[in-house]
C-alpha positions as CSV (number, residue, x, y, z in Angstrom):
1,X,-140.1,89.4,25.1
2,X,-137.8,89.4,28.5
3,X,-134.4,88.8,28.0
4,X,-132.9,86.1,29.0
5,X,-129.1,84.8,29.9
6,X,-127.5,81.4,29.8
7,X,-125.2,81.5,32.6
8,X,-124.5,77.5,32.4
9,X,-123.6,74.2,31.2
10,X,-126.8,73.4,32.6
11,X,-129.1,75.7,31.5
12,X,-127.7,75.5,27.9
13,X,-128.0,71.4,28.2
14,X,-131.9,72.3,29.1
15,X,-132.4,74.2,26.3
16,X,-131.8,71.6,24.4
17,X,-132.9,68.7,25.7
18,X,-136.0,70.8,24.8
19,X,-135.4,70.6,21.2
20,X,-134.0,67.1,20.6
21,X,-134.7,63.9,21.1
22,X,-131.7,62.5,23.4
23,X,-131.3,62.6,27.5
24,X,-129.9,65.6,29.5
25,X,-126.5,63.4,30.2
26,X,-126.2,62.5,27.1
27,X,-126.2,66.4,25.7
28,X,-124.6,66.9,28.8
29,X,-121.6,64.8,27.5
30,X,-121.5,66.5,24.0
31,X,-120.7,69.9,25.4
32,X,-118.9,68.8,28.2
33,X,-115.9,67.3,24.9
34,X,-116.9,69.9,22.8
35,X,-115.5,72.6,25.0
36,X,-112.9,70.3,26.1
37,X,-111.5,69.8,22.8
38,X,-112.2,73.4,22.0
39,X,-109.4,74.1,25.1
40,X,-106.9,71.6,24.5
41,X,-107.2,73.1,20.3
42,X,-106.5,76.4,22.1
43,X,-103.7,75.0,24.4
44,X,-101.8,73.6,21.5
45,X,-102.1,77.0,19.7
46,X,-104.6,75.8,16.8
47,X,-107.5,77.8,15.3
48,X,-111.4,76.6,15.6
49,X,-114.0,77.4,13.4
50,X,-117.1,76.6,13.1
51,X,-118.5,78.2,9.9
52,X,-121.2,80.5,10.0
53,X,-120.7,80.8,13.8
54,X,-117.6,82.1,14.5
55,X,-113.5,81.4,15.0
56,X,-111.2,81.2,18.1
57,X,-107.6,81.3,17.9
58,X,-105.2,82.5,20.4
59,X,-102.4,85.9,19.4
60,X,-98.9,86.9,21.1
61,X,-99.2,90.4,22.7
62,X,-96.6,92.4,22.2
63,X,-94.3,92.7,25.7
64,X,-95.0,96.6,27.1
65,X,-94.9,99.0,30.0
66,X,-97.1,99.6,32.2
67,X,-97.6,101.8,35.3
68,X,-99.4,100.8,38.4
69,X,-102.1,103.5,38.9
70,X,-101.5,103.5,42.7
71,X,-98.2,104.0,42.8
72,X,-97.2,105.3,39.7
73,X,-94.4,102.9,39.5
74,X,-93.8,102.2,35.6
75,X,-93.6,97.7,35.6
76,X,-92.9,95.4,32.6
77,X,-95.7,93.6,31.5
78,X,-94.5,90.2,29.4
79,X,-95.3,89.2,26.2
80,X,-98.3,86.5,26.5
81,X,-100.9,84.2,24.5
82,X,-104.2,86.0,24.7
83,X,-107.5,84.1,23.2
84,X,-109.5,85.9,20.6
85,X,-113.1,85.3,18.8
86,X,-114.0,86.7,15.2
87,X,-117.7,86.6,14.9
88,X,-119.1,85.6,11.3
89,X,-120.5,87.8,8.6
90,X,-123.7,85.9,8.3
91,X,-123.9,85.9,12.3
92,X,-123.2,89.8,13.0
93,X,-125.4,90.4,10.3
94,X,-128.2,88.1,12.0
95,X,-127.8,89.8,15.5
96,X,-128.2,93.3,13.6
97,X,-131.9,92.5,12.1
98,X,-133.0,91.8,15.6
């Protein structure tokens, strides 16, 4: 079975208008809020779950030093808010069987 990738909005919309009975604007128009109130959830700093799926939440890294490779010049990199994902239990373990 090739592989395949969804690289889009649009090709994950196709997918499934496939499956479901409702037009391509109108699934359009579900993902199109869903990530957009994913982000703002992010923005404000809150966590989202969707259960059996997985978790986003955003972390502080630590402020630190780093040196420019080129020049070898040691900078200060600042503390910022970094996104992260946890995978679920019941989804890592479905990936492995594959």
């Amino acid at each position: 079975m090739p592989k395949t990738t969804i690289t889009g909005k649009n090709q994950l919309t196709e997918r499934i208008a496939k499956k479901v009975k409702l037009t391509k604007s109108e699934i359009d128009s579900v993902i199109t809020n869903l990530l957009e109130e994913t982000k703002k959830a992010l923005v404000k700093g809150e966590e989202v779950r969707l259960q059996g799926y997985f978790s986003l939440k955003t972390t502080m890294t630590k402020p630190r030093v780093a040196m420019n490779l080129q020049t070898k010049k040691k900078m200060k990199v600042p503390a910022k808010r970094v996104p992260k994902c946890k995978f679920s239990i019941s989804l890592k373990e479905a990936i492995s069987k594959k």
